[in-house]
C-alpha positions in Angstrom: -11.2 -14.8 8.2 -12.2 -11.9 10.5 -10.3 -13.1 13.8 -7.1 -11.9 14.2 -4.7 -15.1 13.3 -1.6 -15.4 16.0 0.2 -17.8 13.8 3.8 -17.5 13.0 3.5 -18.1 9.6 1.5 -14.9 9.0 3.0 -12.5 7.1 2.1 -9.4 5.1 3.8 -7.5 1.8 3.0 -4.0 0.5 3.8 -3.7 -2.9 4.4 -0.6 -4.2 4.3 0.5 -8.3 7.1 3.3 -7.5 10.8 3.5 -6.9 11.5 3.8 -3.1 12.2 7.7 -3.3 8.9 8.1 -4.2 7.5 6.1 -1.6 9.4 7.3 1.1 7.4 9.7 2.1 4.1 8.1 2.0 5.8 5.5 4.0 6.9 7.9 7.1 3.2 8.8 7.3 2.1 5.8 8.2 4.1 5.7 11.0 4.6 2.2 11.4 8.0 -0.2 11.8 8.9 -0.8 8.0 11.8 -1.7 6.0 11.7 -0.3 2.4 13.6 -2.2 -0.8 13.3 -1.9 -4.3 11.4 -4.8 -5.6 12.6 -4.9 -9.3 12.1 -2.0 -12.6 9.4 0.7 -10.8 8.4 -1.3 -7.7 9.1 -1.1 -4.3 8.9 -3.1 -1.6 7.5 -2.8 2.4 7.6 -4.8 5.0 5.8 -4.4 8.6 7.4 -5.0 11.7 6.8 -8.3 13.6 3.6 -8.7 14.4 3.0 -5.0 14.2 -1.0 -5.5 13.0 -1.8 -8.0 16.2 -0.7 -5.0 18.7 -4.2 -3.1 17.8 -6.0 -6.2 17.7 -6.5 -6.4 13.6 -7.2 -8.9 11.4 -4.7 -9.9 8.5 -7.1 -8.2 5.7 -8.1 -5.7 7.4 -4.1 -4.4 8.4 -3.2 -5.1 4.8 -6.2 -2.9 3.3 -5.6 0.1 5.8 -1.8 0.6 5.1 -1.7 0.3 1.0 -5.3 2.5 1.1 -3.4 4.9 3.2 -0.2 4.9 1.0 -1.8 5.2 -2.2 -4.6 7.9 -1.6 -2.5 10.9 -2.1 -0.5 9.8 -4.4 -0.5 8.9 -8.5 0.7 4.9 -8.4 -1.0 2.0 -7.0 -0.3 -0.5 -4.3 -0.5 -4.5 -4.1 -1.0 -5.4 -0.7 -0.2 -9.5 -0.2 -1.2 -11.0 2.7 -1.1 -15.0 4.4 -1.6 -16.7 7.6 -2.7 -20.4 8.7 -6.3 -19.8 7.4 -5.3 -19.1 3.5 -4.2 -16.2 1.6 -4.7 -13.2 -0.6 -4.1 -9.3 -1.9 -5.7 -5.9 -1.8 -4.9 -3.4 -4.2 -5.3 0.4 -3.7 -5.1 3.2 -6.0 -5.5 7.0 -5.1 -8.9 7.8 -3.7 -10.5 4.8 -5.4 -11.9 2.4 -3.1 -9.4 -0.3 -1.8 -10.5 -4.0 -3.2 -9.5 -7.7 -2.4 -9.3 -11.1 -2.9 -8.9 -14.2 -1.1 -8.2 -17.8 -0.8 -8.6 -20.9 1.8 -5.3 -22.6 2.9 -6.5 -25.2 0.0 -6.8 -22.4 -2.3 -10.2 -22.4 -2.4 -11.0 -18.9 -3.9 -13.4 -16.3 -1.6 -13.9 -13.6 -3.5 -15.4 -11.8 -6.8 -13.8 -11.1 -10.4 -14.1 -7.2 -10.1 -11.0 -7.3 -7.4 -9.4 -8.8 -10.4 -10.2 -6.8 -12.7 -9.4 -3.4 -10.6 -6.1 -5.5 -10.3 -5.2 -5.8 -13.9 -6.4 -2.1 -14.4 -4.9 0.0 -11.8 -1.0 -1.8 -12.2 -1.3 -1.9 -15.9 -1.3 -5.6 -17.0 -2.7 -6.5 -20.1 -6.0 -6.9 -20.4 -5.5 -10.5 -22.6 -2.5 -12.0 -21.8 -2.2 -11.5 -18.2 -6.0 -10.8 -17.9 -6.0 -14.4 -18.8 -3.6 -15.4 -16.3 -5.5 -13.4 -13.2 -8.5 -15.3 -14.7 -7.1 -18.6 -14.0 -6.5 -18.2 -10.3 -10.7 -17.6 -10.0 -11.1 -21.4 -10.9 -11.3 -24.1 -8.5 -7.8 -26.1 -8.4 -7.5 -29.2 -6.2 -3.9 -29.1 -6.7 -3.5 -25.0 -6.1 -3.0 -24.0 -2.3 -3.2 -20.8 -0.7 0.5 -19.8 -1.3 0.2 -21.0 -4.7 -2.0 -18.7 -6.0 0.0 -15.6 -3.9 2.9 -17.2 -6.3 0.6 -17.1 -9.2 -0.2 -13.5 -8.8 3.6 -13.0 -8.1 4.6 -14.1 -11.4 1.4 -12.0 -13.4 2.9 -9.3 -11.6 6.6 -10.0 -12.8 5.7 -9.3 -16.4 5.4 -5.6 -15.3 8.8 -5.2 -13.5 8.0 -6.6 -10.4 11.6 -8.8 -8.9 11.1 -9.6 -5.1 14.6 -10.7 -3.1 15.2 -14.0 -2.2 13.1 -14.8 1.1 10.1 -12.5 0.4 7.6 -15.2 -0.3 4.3 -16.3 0.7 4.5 -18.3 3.5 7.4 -16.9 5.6 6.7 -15.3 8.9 6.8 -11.4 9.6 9.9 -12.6 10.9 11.9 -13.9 8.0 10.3 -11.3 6.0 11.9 -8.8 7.6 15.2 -10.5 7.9 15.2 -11.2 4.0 14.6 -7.5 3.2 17.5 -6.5 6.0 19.5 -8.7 3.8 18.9 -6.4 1.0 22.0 -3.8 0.3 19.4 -1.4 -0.6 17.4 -2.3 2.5 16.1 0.8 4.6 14.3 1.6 7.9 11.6 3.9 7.4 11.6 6.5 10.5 8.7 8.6 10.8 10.3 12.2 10.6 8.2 14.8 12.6 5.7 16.9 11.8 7.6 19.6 11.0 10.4 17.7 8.7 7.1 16.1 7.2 5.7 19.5 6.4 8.8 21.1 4.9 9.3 18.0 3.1 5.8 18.5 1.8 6.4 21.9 0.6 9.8 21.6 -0.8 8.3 18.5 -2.9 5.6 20.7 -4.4 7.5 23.5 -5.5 10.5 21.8 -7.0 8.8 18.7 -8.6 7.2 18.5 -12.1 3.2 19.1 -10.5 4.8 22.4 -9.1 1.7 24.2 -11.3 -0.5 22.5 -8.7 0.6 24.5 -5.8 -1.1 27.9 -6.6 -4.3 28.7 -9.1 -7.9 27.0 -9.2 -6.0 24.0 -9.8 -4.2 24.3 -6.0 -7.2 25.0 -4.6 -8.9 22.2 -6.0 -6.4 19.6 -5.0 -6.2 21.4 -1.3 -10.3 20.7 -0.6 -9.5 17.2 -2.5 -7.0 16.9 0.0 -9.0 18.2 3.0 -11.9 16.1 2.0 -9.8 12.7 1.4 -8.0 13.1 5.4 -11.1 13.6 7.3 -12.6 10.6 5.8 -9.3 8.6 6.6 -8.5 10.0 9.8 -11.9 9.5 11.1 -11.9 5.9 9.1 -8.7 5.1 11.0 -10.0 6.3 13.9 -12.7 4.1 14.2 -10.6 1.5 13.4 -8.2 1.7 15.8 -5.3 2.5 13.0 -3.4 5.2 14.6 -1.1 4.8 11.3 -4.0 5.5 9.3 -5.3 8.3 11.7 -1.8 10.1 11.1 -2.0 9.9 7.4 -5.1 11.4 7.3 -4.4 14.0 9.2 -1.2 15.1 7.5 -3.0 14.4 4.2 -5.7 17.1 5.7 -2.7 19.4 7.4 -1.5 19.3 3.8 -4.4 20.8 2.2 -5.1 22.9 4.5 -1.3 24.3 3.6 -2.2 23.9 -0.1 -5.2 26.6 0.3 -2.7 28.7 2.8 -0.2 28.9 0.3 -2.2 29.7 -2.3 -4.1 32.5 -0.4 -0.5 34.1 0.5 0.8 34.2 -2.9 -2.2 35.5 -4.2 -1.8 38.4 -1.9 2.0 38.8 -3.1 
Protein backbone atom coordinates (compact mmCIF):
# COMPACT_ATOMS: atom_id res chain seq x y z
CA UNK A 1 0.00 0.00 0.00
CA UNK A 2 2.83 2.49 -0.47
CA UNK A 3 1.48 4.34 -3.77
CA UNK A 4 -0.51 7.12 -3.09
CA UNK A 5 -4.29 5.89 -3.79
CA UNK A 6 -6.42 8.67 -5.93
CA UNK A 7 -9.62 7.05 -5.18
CA UNK A 8 -12.66 8.81 -3.98
CA UNK A 9 -13.44 6.60 -1.50
CA UNK A 10 -10.31 7.32 0.51
CA UNK A 11 -10.75 8.87 3.58
CA UNK A 12 -8.89 9.50 6.73
CA UNK A 13 -10.05 10.09 10.68
CA UNK A 14 -7.85 11.44 13.58
CA UNK A 15 -9.13 10.43 16.69
CA UNK A 16 -8.32 12.19 19.52
CA UNK A 17 -8.60 10.86 23.51
CA UNK A 18 -9.34 14.73 24.60
CA UNK A 19 -12.14 17.15 24.59
CA UNK A 20 -11.71 19.66 21.59
CA UNK A 21 -10.25 22.55 23.87
CA UNK A 22 -7.56 20.58 24.50
CA UNK A 23 -6.86 19.74 21.12
CA UNK A 24 -7.14 22.84 19.65
CA UNK A 25 -4.08 23.90 19.90
CA UNK A 26 -2.16 20.92 18.83
CA UNK A 27 -4.49 21.07 15.92
CA UNK A 28 -3.44 24.81 14.72
CA UNK A 29 0.12 23.41 14.62
CA UNK A 30 -0.28 21.21 12.17
CA UNK A 31 -1.42 23.68 9.93
CA UNK A 32 -3.50 21.78 7.82
CA UNK A 33 -7.44 22.25 6.53
CA UNK A 34 -9.37 20.43 9.53
CA UNK A 35 -12.69 20.48 11.00
CA UNK A 36 -12.72 19.65 14.75
CA UNK A 37 -16.01 17.82 16.67
CA UNK A 38 -16.38 16.25 19.75
CA UNK A 39 -16.65 12.57 19.15
CA UNK A 40 -18.48 11.41 22.31
CA UNK A 41 -17.33 11.41 26.62
CA UNK A 42 -13.28 12.67 26.21
CA UNK A 43 -12.81 12.21 22.42
CA UNK A 44 -12.55 14.36 19.78
CA UNK A 45 -12.75 14.22 16.41
CA UNK A 46 -10.52 15.62 13.09
CA UNK A 47 -11.04 15.62 9.79
CA UNK A 48 -8.51 16.65 6.79
CA UNK A 49 -9.45 18.58 4.04
CA UNK A 50 -10.25 17.04 0.66
CA UNK A 51 -7.65 15.32 -0.54
CA UNK A 52 -5.28 17.43 1.58
CA UNK A 53 -2.50 14.21 1.87
CA UNK A 54 -2.46 13.65 -2.20
CA UNK A 55 -1.23 17.52 -2.61
CA UNK A 56 2.44 16.39 -1.21
CA UNK A 57 2.34 13.24 -2.96
CA UNK A 58 1.75 10.89 0.41
CA UNK A 59 0.50 7.68 0.85
CA UNK A 60 -2.77 7.04 3.03
CA UNK A 61 -0.54 5.47 5.97
CA UNK A 62 1.95 7.41 5.82
CA UNK A 63 -0.38 11.04 6.04
CA UNK A 64 -2.32 9.31 8.78
CA UNK A 65 0.95 8.43 10.91
CA UNK A 66 2.53 11.96 10.49
CA UNK A 67 -0.50 14.06 11.70
CA UNK A 68 -1.66 11.92 14.93
CA UNK A 69 2.46 11.43 15.70
CA UNK A 70 2.56 15.14 15.40
CA UNK A 71 -0.53 15.89 17.54
CA UNK A 72 0.25 13.63 20.26
CA UNK A 73 4.03 14.19 20.96
CA UNK A 74 3.78 17.15 23.10
CA UNK A 75 1.01 16.36 24.73
CA UNK A 76 -0.44 13.76 27.64
CA UNK A 77 -3.38 11.79 25.58
CA UNK A 78 -3.21 9.59 22.76
CA UNK A 79 -4.44 9.56 19.17
CA UNK A 80 -6.35 6.87 16.87
CA UNK A 81 -5.58 7.65 13.42
CA UNK A 82 -8.26 5.55 10.96
CA UNK A 83 -7.51 5.38 7.62
CA UNK A 84 -9.27 3.65 4.07
CA UNK A 85 -9.01 3.76 0.40
CA UNK A 86 -9.76 1.22 -2.54
CA UNK A 87 -6.76 -1.09 -1.46
CA UNK A 88 -8.10 -1.93 2.24
CA UNK A 89 -7.95 -0.27 5.48
CA UNK A 90 -6.56 0.40 8.87
CA UNK A 91 -5.27 2.69 12.07
CA UNK A 92 -2.17 4.14 13.67
CA UNK A 93 -2.11 5.15 17.07
CA UNK A 94 0.28 7.67 18.68
CA UNK A 95 1.12 8.62 22.07
CA UNK A 96 3.51 11.37 23.29
CA UNK A 97 7.06 10.65 22.24
CA UNK A 98 6.45 6.93 21.88
CA UNK A 99 6.96 5.66 18.60
CA UNK A 100 3.81 5.91 16.27
CA UNK A 101 2.45 2.10 15.45
CA UNK A 102 -0.10 0.56 12.89
CA UNK A 103 -2.16 -1.83 11.53
CA UNK A 104 -3.68 -2.89 8.42
CA UNK A 105 -6.10 -4.78 6.30
CA UNK A 106 -6.74 -5.76 2.46
CA UNK A 107 -10.05 -4.57 0.98
CA UNK A 108 -11.09 -8.40 1.83
CA UNK A 109 -9.90 -7.77 5.28
CA UNK A 110 -7.17 -9.78 5.06
CA UNK A 111 -5.00 -8.60 8.06
CA UNK A 112 -1.18 -7.02 7.30
CA UNK A 113 0.24 -6.40 10.25
CA UNK A 114 1.63 -7.62 13.80
CA UNK A 115 -0.13 -8.03 17.35
CA UNK A 116 2.14 -5.42 19.22
CA UNK A 117 0.21 -2.48 17.12
CA UNK A 118 -2.64 -4.06 19.04
CA UNK A 119 -1.43 -4.27 21.94
CA UNK A 120 0.19 -0.50 22.11
CA UNK A 121 -3.58 0.05 21.04
CA UNK A 122 -5.30 -1.36 23.98
CA UNK A 123 -2.57 0.18 26.23
CA UNK A 124 -2.07 3.69 25.29
CA UNK A 125 -6.33 4.43 25.04
CA UNK A 126 -7.03 2.43 28.10
CA UNK A 127 -9.13 -0.59 27.09
CA UNK A 128 -9.17 -3.45 29.05
CA UNK A 129 -6.70 -5.74 28.80
CA UNK A 130 -9.46 -8.99 28.81
CA UNK A 131 -12.53 -7.92 27.63
CA UNK A 132 -11.71 -5.64 24.94
CA UNK A 133 -8.19 -7.16 24.64
CA UNK A 134 -10.17 -9.98 23.50
CA UNK A 135 -12.19 -8.11 21.04
CA UNK A 136 -8.84 -6.39 19.36
CA UNK A 137 -7.67 -10.01 19.28
CA UNK A 138 -10.37 -11.08 17.15
CA UNK A 139 -9.83 -8.63 14.25
CA UNK A 140 -6.04 -10.52 13.92
CA UNK A 141 -7.82 -13.72 12.64
CA UNK A 142 -8.50 -14.45 9.19
CA UNK A 143 -12.42 -13.85 8.39
CA UNK A 144 -13.69 -14.67 4.88
CA UNK A 145 -16.78 -12.82 5.72
CA UNK A 146 -14.90 -9.57 7.40
CA UNK A 147 -13.81 -6.74 4.78
CA UNK A 148 -11.66 -3.92 5.12
CA UNK A 149 -14.31 -1.50 6.48
CA UNK A 150 -15.50 -4.11 8.72
CA UNK A 151 -12.82 -4.44 10.79
CA UNK A 152 -12.39 -0.26 10.83
CA UNK A 153 -16.15 -0.89 12.34
CA UNK A 154 -14.92 -3.49 14.62
CA UNK A 155 -12.25 -1.24 16.09
CA UNK A 156 -15.01 1.45 16.17
CA UNK A 157 -17.13 -0.36 18.47
CA UNK A 158 -13.87 -1.65 20.90
CA UNK A 159 -13.27 1.81 20.99
CA UNK A 160 -17.00 2.91 21.94
CA UNK A 161 -16.61 1.13 25.29
CA UNK A 162 -14.27 4.00 26.32
CA UNK A 163 -16.51 6.98 25.35
CA UNK A 164 -15.81 7.13 21.87
CA UNK A 165 -19.59 8.34 19.77
CA UNK A 166 -18.69 9.37 16.12
CA UNK A 167 -21.70 11.54 14.24
CA UNK A 168 -23.70 10.11 11.75
CA UNK A 169 -21.69 10.06 8.34
CA UNK A 170 -18.11 9.55 9.92
CA UNK A 171 -17.62 5.96 8.82
CA UNK A 172 -15.30 3.93 7.09
CA UNK A 173 -15.78 4.09 3.63
CA UNK A 174 -17.02 7.67 2.89
CA UNK A 175 -14.81 9.97 0.91
CA UNK A 176 -12.81 12.95 2.36
CA UNK A 177 -15.61 14.50 0.94
CA UNK A 178 -18.64 13.35 2.91
CA UNK A 179 -16.39 13.19 5.82
CA UNK A 180 -16.03 16.59 5.96
CA UNK A 181 -19.65 17.41 5.14
CA UNK A 182 -20.88 15.07 8.04
CA UNK A 183 -18.64 16.79 10.54
CA UNK A 184 -19.86 20.49 9.06
CA UNK A 185 -23.13 19.01 9.99
CA UNK A 186 -22.10 18.86 13.46
CA UNK A 187 -23.48 21.99 15.71
CA UNK A 188 -20.34 21.76 17.47
CA UNK A 189 -18.43 21.59 14.20
CA UNK A 190 -15.25 23.87 13.92
CA UNK A 191 -12.58 25.03 11.41
CA UNK A 192 -9.33 24.83 12.77
CA UNK A 193 -7.32 28.09 11.56
CA UNK A 194 -3.71 28.09 12.14
CA UNK A 195 -3.29 31.27 14.39
CA UNK A 196 0.30 32.82 13.86
CA UNK A 197 3.31 32.47 15.35
CA UNK A 198 2.91 34.95 17.68
CA UNK A 199 -0.93 34.08 18.87
CA UNK A 200 0.64 30.50 18.93
CA UNK A 201 3.40 31.58 21.28
CA UNK A 202 1.32 33.65 23.67
CA UNK A 203 -1.14 31.05 23.64
CA UNK A 204 1.76 28.72 24.72
CA UNK A 205 2.76 30.77 27.49
CA UNK A 206 -0.57 31.78 28.87
CA UNK A 207 -1.36 27.83 28.93
CA UNK A 208 1.66 27.08 31.09
CA UNK A 209 1.28 29.52 33.67
CA UNK A 210 -2.46 29.34 34.28
CA UNK A 211 -3.02 25.52 33.81
CA UNK A 212 -2.58 22.75 36.48
CA UNK A 213 1.33 21.72 35.10
CA UNK A 214 2.13 25.49 35.83
CA UNK A 215 5.08 23.91 38.37
CA UNK A 216 6.58 22.86 35.05
CA UNK A 217 7.40 26.23 33.72
CA UNK A 218 10.40 27.16 36.01
CA UNK A 219 12.91 24.71 38.26
CA UNK A 220 14.88 21.48 37.13
CA UNK A 221 11.65 20.29 36.24
CA UNK A 222 11.22 23.35 33.34
CA UNK A 223 14.37 22.74 32.26
CA UNK A 224 13.98 19.31 31.74
CA UNK A 225 10.76 19.41 29.75
CA UNK A 226 12.38 22.48 27.66
CA UNK A 227 15.63 20.10 26.28
CA UNK A 228 12.73 17.26 26.06
CA UNK A 229 11.07 19.65 24.04
CA UNK A 230 14.01 20.88 22.05
CA UNK A 231 15.15 17.44 21.52
CA UNK A 232 11.58 15.98 20.41
CA UNK A 233 11.17 19.15 17.42
CA UNK A 234 14.47 18.73 15.77
CA UNK A 235 13.81 15.15 15.31
CA UNK A 236 10.21 16.00 13.92
CA UNK A 237 10.97 18.93 12.03
CA UNK A 238 13.79 17.32 10.36
CA UNK A 239 11.51 13.95 10.06
CA UNK A 240 8.94 16.15 8.42
CA UNK A 241 11.28 17.65 6.46
CA UNK A 242 12.41 14.77 4.81
CA UNK A 243 9.18 13.82 4.31
CA UNK A 244 7.81 16.50 2.62
CA UNK A 245 5.20 17.22 5.70
CA UNK A 246 5.38 20.87 5.97
CA UNK A 247 2.51 20.29 8.77
CA UNK A 248 4.77 18.17 10.54
CA UNK A 249 7.90 20.57 9.83
CA UNK A 250 5.77 23.41 11.64
CA UNK A 251 5.02 21.31 14.65
CA UNK A 252 8.29 20.58 15.17
CA UNK A 253 9.57 23.67 15.03
CA UNK A 254 7.05 25.31 17.38
CA UNK A 255 7.40 22.30 19.63
CA UNK A 256 11.38 23.30 19.55
CA UNK A 257 10.47 27.30 19.58
CA UNK A 258 8.60 26.24 22.73
CA UNK A 259 11.43 24.76 24.55
CA UNK A 260 13.61 26.97 23.66
CA UNK A 261 11.00 29.54 25.52
CA UNK A 262 10.66 27.04 28.36
CA UNK A 263 14.66 27.35 29.15
CA UNK A 264 14.29 31.37 28.39
CA UNK A 265 11.73 31.65 30.83
CA UNK A 266 13.25 29.86 33.27
CA UNK A 267 16.60 31.62 32.96
CA UNK A 268 14.69 35.06 33.42
CA UNK A 269 12.92 34.24 36.44
CA UNK A 270 15.71 32.84 37.95
CA UNK A 271 17.44 36.16 37.60
CA UNK A 272 14.28 37.97 39.15
Amino acid sequence: MSATDHSRAAGVLLLCRAEPGRVRPSAQLLNEPLLLVPAGEGWSALVPGKDSWRTEGTDLPTATAGWAHALAVGEQWPVVGLWWDARGAGFVVAAGFRRTVGYAWLADGTPLGEEAAMTALRARTGLDPVLDGAALDGLTRPDADAEAASRILGLIAVLSRTGLDLAPGLAPGVPADGLRAAAGAHPLAEAVDWPGWREAVRTGLLDAESGRLGGWTRGPRARALGAAEIAAGASLALWGRRSGRRGVTAAGITLLADGALTLAYDWWRARG
